[in-house]
C-alpha positions as CSV (number, residue, x, y, z in Angstrom):
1,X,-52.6,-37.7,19.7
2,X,-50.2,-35.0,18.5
3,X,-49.6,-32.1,20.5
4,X,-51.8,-33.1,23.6
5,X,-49.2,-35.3,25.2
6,X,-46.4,-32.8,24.8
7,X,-44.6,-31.8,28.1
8,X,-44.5,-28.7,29.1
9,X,-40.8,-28.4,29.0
10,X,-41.5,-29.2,24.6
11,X,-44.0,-26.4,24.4
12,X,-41.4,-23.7,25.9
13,X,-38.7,-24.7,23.6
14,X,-41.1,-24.8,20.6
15,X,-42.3,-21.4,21.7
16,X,-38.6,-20.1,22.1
17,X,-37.2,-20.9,18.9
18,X,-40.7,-19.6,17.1
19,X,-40.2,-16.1,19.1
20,X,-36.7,-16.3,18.0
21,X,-37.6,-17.0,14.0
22,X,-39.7,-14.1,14.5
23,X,-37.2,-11.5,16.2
24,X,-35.0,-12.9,13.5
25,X,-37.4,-12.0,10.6
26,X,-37.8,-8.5,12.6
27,X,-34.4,-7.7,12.3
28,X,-33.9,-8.2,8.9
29,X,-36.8,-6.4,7.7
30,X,-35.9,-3.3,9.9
31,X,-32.1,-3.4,8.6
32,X,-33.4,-3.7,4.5
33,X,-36.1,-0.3,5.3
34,X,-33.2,1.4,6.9
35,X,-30.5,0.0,4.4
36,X,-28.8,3.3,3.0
37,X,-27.2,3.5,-0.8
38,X,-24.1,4.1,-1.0
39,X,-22.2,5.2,-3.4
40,X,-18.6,4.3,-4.9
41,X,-17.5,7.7,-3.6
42,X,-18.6,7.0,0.0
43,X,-16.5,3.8,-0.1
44,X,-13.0,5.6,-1.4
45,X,-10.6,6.7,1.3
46,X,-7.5,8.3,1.0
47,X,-3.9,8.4,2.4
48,X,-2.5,12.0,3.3
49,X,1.4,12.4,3.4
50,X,1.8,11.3,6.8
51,X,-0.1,8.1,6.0
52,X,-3.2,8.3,7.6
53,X,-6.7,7.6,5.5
54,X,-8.7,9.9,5.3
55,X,-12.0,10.8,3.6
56,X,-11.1,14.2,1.5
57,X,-8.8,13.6,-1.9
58,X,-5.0,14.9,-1.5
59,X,-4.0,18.5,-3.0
60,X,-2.7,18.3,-6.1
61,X,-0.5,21.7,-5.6
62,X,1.2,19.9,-2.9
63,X,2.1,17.4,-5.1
64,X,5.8,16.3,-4.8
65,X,8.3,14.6,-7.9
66,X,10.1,11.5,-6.8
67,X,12.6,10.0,-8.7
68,X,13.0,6.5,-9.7
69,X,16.5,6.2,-8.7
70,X,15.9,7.3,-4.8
71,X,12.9,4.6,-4.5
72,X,14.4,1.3,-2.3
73,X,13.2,-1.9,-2.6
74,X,14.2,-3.8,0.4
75,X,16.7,-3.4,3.4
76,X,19.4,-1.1,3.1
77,X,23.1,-2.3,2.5
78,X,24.6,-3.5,5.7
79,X,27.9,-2.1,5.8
80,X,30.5,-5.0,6.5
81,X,31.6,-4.9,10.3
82,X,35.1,-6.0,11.5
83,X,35.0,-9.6,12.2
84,X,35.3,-10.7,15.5
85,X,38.1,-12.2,16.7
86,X,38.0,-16.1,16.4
87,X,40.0,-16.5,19.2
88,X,37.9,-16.2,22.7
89,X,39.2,-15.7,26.1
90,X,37.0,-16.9,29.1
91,X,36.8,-18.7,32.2
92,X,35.9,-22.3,33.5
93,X,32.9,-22.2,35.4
94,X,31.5,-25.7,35.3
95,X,33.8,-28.7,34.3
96,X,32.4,-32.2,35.4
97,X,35.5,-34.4,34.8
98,X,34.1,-37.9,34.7
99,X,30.7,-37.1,32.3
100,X,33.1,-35.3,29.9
101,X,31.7,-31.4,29.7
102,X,31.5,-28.1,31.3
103,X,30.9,-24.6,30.3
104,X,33.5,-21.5,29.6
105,X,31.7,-18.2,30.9
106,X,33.1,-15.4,27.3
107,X,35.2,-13.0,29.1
108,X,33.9,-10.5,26.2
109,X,30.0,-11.4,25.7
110,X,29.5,-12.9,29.5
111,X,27.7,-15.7,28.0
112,X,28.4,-19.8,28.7
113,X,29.5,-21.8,25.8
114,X,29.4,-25.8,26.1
115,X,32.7,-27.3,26.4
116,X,33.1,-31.2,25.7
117,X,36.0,-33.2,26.4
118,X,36.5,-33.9,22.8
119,X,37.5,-30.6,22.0
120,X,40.1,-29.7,25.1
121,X,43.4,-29.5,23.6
122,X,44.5,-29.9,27.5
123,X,43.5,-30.4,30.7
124,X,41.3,-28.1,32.3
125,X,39.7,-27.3,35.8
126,X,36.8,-25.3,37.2
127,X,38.6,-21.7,37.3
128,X,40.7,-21.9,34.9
129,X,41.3,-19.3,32.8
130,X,41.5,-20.7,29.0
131,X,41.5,-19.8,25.0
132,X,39.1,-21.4,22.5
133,X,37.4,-20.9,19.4
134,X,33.3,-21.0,19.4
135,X,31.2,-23.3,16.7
136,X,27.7,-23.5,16.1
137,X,27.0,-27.1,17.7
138,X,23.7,-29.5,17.6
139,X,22.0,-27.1,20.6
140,X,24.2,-23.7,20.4
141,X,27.8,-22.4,20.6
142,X,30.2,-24.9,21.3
143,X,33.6,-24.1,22.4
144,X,36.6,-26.2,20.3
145,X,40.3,-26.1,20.4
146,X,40.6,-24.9,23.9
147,X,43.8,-24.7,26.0
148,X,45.2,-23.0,28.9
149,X,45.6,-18.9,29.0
150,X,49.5,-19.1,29.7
């Protein structure tokens, strides 16, 4: 019974996958005839001055002493900045009265730092022009001890 009652839809996927066995096989004995040796000095590559790799060896008569001393490991120092001024000066441009918040627009930086009620020292209204200190809160800057510009 065998292969009689096969469909013909079985035969030209059995055919396909035996062509493809033997492209496979093909390949593989075409890449090992044309397989070249290499040696270990076809596989070394080196890096010129500039840093780019390249094939030929450096010259040793441009060879160059570096002292220990002026080699860096790291990031350079940082030299210490002024510190800002604690003390901000801004601008009310959102206050919503009955939820409690709002936002100060920095008269320096132009950016909006949150404002909750908890931390107004006195009243304030949309356009007001206030003083405040900024804190790192849950989401961002916060704005605390804020009070009218007099």
């Amino acid at each position: 019974m065998g292969r009689s009652q096969e469909s013909f839809n079985k035969k030209e996927v059995r055919n396909r996958k035996e062509k493809k066995r033997k492209d496979k096989e093909k390949k593989r004995l075409a890449n090992k005839d044309n397989e070249k040796k290499s040696s270990l000095d076809d596989m070394i590559a080196y890096v010129d001055e500039n840093g780019n790799i390249t094939s030929t060896p450096p010259d040793p008569e441009k060879k160059t002493q570096v002292k220990l001393e002026d080699i860096t490991i790291g990031t350079a120092k940082r030299e210490v900045e002024d510190e800002p001024d604690p003390i901000r000066k801004g601008t009310v441009s959102y206050y919503n009265d009955s939820k409690g918040y709002g936002f100060i627009r920095d008269a320096e930086t132009k950016e909006s730092v949150f404002v909750h009620v908890n931390n107004v020292e006195e009243d304030i209204t949309e356009g007001n022009s206030v003083i405040f200190e900024v804190e790192m809160g849950h989401k961002g800057p916060t704005a605390i001890r804020v009070k009218l510009n007099k």
